[in-house]
MARKE-166057 format. One line per 4 residues: number of its first residue (from 1); their letters; for each residue x, y, z of C-alpha. Coordinates in Angstrom, 2 decimals, decimal comma. Each point is the difference from the previous one (the first is absolute). Layout:
NUM) A) X/Y/Z  ...
! end
This chain:
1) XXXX) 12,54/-39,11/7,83  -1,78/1,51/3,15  1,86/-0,22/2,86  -0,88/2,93/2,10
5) XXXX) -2,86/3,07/-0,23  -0,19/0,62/-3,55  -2,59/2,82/-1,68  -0,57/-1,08/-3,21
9) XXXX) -0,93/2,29/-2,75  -2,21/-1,57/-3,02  1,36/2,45/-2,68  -2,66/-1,10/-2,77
13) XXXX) -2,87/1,05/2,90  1,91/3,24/0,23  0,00/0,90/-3,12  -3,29/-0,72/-0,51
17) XXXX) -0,99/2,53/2,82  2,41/2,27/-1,18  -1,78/0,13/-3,72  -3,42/-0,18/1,40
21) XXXX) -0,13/3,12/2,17  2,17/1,96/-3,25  -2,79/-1,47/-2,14  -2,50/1,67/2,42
25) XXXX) 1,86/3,39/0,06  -0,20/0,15/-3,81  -3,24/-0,81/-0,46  -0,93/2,82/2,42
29) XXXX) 2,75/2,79/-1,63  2,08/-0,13/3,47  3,63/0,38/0,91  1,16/-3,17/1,33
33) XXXX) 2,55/1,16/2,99  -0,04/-3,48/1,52  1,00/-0,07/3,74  3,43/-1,85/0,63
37) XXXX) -0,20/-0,65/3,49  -1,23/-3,64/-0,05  2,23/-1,04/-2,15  3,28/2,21/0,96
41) XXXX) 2,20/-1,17/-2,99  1,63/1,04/-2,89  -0,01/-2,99/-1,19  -4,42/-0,40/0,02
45) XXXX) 0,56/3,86/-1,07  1,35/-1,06/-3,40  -3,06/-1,79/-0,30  -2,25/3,26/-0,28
49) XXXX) 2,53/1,44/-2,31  -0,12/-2,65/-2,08  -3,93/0,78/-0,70  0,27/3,53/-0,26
53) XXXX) 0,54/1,52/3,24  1,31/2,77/0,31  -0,75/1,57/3,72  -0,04/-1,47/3,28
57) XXXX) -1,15/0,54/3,69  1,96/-0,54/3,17  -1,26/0,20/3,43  3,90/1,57/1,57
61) XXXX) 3,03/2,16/-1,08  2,18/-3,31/0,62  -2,22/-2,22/-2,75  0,17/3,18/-2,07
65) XXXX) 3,85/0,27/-0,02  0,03/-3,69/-0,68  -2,06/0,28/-3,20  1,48/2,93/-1,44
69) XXXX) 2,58/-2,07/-1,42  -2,22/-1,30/-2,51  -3,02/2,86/0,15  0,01/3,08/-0,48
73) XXXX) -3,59/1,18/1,01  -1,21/-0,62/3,53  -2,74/0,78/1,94  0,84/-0,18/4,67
77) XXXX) -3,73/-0,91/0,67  0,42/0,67/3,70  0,44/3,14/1,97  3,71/1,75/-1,15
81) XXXX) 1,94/-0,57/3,34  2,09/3,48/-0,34  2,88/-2,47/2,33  0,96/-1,27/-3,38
85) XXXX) 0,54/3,41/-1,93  3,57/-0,78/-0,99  -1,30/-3,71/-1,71  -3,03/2,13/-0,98
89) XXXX) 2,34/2,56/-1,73  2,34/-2,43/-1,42  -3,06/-1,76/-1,99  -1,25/3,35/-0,99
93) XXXX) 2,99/0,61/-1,86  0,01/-3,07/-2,34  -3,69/-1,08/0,19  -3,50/1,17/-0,81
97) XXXX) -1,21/-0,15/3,70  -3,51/0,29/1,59  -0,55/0,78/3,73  -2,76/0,37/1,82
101) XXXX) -1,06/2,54/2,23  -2,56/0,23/2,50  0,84/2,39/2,46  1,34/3,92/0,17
105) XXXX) 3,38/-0,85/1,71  1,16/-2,16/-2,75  -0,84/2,28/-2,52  1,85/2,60/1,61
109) XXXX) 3,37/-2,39/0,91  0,32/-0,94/-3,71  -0,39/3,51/-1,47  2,75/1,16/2,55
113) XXXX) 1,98/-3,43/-0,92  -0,60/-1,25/-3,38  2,75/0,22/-2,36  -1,25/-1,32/-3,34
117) XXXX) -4,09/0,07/-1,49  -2,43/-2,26/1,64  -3,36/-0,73/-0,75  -2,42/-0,21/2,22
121) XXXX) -3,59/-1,88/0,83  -2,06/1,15/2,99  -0,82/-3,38/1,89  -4,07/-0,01/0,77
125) XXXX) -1,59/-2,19/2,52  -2,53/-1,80/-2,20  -1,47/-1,53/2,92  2,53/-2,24/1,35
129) XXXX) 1,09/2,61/2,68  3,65/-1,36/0,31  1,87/3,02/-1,53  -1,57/3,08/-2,64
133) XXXX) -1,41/3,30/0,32  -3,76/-0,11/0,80  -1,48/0,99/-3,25  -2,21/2,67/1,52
137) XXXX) 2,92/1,98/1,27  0,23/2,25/-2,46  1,76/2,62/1,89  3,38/-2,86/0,63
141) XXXX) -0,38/-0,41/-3,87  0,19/3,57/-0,99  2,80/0,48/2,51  1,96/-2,75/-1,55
145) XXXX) -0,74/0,64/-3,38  1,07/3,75/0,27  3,58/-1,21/1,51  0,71/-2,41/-3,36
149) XXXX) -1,10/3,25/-2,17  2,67/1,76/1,78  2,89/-2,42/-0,59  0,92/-0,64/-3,33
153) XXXX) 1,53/-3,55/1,20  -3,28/-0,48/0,98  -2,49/-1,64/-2,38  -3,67/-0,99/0,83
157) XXXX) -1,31/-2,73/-2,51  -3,41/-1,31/1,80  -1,43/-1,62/2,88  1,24/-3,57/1,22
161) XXXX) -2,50/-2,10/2,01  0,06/-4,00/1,68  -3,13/-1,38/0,69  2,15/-2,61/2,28
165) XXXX) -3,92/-0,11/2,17  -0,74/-2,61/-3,43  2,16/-2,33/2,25  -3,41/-0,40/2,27
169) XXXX) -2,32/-1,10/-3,20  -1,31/-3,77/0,03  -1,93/0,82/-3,65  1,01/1,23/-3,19
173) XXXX) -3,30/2,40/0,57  1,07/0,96/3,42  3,57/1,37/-2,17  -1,81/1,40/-2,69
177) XXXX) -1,53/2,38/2,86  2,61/0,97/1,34  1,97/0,61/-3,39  -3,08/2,20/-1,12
181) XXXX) 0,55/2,37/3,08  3,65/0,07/-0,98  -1,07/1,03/-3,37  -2,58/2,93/1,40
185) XXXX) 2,80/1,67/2,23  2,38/-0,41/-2,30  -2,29/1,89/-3,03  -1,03/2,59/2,31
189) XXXX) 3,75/1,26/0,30  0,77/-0,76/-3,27  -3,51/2,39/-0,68  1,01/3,03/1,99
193) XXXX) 4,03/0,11/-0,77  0,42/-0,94/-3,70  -1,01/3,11/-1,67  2,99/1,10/2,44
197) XXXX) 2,65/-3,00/-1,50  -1,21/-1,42/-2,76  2,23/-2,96/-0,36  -0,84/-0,96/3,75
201) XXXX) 0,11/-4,33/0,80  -2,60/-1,75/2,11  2,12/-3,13/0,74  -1,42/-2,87/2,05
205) XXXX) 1,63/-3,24/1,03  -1,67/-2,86/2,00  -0,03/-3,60/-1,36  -3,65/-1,14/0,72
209) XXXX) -1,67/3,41/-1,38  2,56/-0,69/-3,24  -0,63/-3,70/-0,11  -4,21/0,25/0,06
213) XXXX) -1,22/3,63/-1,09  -1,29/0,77/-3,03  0,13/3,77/0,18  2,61/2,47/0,27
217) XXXX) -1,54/3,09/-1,18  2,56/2,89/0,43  2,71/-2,21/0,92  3,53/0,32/-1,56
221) XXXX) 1,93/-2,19/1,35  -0,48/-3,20/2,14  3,24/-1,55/2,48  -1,18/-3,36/1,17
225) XXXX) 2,91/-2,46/1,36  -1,25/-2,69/1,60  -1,56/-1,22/-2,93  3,42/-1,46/-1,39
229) XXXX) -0,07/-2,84/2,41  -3,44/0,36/1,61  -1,05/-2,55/3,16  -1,95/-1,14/2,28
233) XXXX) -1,58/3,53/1,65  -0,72/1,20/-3,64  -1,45/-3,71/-0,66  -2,08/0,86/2,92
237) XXXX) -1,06/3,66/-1,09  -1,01/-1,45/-3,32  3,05/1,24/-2,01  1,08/-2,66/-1,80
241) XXXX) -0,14/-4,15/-0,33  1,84/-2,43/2,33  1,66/-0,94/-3,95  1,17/3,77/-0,39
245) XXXX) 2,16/-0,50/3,43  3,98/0,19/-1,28  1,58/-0,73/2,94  0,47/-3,20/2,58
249) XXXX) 2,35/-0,07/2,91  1,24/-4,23/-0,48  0,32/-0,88/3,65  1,79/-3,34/1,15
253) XXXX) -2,33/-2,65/2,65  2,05/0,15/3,06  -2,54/-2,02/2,34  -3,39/-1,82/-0,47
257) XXXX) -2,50/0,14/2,83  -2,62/-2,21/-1,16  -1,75/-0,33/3,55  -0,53/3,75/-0,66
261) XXXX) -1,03/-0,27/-3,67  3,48/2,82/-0,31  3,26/-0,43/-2,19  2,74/2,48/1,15
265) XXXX) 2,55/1,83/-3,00  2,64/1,71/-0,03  -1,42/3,55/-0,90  -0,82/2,29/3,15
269) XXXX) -0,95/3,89/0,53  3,71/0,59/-1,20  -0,92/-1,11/-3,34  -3,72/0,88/-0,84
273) XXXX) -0,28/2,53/2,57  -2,44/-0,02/2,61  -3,26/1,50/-2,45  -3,07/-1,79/0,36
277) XXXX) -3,47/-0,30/-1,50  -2,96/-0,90/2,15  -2,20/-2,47/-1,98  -3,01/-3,15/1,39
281) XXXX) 3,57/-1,40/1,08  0,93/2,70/2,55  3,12/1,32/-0,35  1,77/-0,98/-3,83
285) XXXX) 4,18/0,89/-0,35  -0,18/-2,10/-3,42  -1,58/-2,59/-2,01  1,39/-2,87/-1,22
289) XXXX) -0,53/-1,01/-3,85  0,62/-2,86/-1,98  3,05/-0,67/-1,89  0,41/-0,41/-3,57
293) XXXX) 2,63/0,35/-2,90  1,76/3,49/-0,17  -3,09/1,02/2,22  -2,60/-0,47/2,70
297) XXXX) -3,47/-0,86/-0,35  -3,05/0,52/1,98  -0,44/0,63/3,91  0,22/-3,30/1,62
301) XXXX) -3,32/0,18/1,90  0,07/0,91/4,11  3,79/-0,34/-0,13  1,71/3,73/1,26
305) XXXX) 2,21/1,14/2,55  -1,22/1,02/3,18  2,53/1,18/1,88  3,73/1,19/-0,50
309) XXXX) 2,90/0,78/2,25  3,25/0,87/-1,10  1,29/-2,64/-1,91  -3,35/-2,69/-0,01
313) XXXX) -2,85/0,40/-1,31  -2,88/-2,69/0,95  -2,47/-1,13/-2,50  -3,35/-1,24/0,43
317) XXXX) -0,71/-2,95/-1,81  -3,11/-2,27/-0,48  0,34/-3,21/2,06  -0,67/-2,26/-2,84
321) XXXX) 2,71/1,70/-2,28  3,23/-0,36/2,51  0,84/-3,17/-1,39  0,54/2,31/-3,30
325) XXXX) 2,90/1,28/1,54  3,44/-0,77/0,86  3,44/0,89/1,75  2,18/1,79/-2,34
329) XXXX) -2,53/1,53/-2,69  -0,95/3,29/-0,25  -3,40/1,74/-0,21  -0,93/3,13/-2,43
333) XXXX) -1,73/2,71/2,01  -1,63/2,76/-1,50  1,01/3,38/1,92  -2,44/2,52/1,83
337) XXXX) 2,01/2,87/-1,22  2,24/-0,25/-2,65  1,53/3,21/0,21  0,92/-0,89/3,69
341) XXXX) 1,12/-3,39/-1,01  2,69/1,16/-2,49  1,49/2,43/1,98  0,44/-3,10/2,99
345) XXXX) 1,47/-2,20/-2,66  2,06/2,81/-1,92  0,34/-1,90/-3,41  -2,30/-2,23/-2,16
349) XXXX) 0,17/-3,35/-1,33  -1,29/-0,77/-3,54  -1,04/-3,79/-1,02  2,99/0,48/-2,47
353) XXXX) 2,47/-0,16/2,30  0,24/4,37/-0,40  1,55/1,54/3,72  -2,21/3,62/-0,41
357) XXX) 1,72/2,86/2,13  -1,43/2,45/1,84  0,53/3,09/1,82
! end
């Protein structure tokens, strides 16, 4: 029974995702290191392993500790913060782990620091230009390169890149673009430095080039996350179906407005967070659905929220459909950013009654 903001999780939808995008990896002869930091729980973890998975991706050395208890290969995909050495050092010793590295001083802290072997991926700025070495800096790549050489706790294993700019697509074309520069920088240094290592990985990991392209020539590996859950923004990108969505935040009607066409719920900026899409609406926190048995249905046309605060959120409704609506019922929203959601809401909900943990 809803009584307060609930996130539920459709497992069957999750699954599906799940076994879709390890289809896709297959059929293209790539490591799957799926990217745990939608989801955040061992419990969805199990999932993965339960299909074959056998690596993972986290985006911090917190997430990392917290899934070493059940993995045992794991991949940092953000810049190693040498403030955590002693965490850092402590997974080292009991885990396969992958850093990345993309600047001199951290290279130099860990060879002075590190106690047990490390591997490590050079982070490249694919074009997002959030973090990652510029690829034409050749000079910063030699310089790092020759410091790993020198360590023997130091391993390089290939070049790890996030085309996070995907994020600004509208078209599955306008993502296919953008993956195919990905894929030229990305064979360029896999050109000039293989005859040096051999074994070297080009791993990539965003959800709408991994959800839509067709080509990964000279890819390895692939570390999308969002995909598990997907919603609304990669709706919007052209990622996936409205169906595909796996989570819902239930939110109980507080207050009908019907002089201003608005219903009020319990379910505020505490709860979804405050991400937002801009759509022919204006400004779109969520979007309610339909409600159906041990799932939700479509989008329930012209019906979203518009605005939240910290505990309300106000939803815009048509004026011909308040009488639809009533004191004490609760609405289904789709989220804007599922990964944001969960971590508001800190555990999931399945229609089976299931309480999901998280970290």
């Amino acid at each position: 029974m809803i009584t307060k903001p609930t996130l539920i999780l459709d497992k069957k939808k999750c699954s599906a995702n799940i076994n879709t995008m390890l289809s896709k990896s297959k059929r293209h002869n790539l490591e799957f290191r799926p990217h745990f930091k939608t989801h955040q729980s061992l419990e969805i973890g199990s999932w993965f392993k339960d299909v074959g998975v056998k690596k993972i991706t986290v985006s911090s050395v917190s997430m990392a500790e917290y899934f070493s208890t059940q993995w045992n290969d794991i991949t940092i995909a953000f810049p190693t913060n040498i403030l955590e050495i002693e965490p850092i050092n402590e997974l080292a010793k009991k885990i396969t782990l992958n850093l990345c590295i993309e600047n001199e001083e951290s290279i130099s802290f860990l060879s002075e620091h590190l106690k047990f072997k490390v591997n490590i991926f050079l982070k490249m700025d694919v074009g997002y230009h959030r973090t990652g070495i510029n690829p034409e800096n050749s000079d910063l790549i030699k310089i790092i390169l020759e410091k790993i050489d020198a360590n023997p706790l130091l391993n390089f294993i290939g070049f790890l890149g996030h085309a996070g700019h995907t994020y600004k697509c509208r078209t599955n074309q306008a993502i296919k673009k953008e993956h195919s520069k990905s894929l030229t920088i990305m064979a360029e240094l896999k050109d000039e430095y293989k005859s040096r290592y051999p074994n070297l990985i080009i791993s990539l990991g965003d959800t709408p080039s991994c959800s839509v392209a067709d080509d990964f020539s000279g890819v390895d590996e692939i570390r999308p996350g969002n995909f598990v859950f997907y919603d609304l923004t990669q709706n919007l990108i052209g990622s996936n179906s409205i169906a595909q969505i796996a989570v819902a935040l239930a939110c109980p009607i507080v207050a009908l407005h019907k002089d201003r066409s608005e219903i009020v719920v319990y379910g505020g900026g505490v709860h979804f967070s405050k991400d937002r899409l801009e759509d022919k609406e204006g400004l779109v926190f969520g979007r309610v659905v339909e409600k159906g048995n041990n799932t939700w249905g479509d989008l329930i046309p012209n019906t979203y929220v518009k605005s939240l605060s910290q505990e309300h959120g106000t939803i815009s409704v048509p004026k011909g459909n308040m009488d639809n609506y009533k004191i004490g019922d609760y609405l289904m929203v789709l989220p804007v950013h599922s990964c944001m959601a969960g971590n508001t809401m800190k555990s999931y909900t399945t229609f089976e009654g299931e309480i999901i943990s998280r970290l």
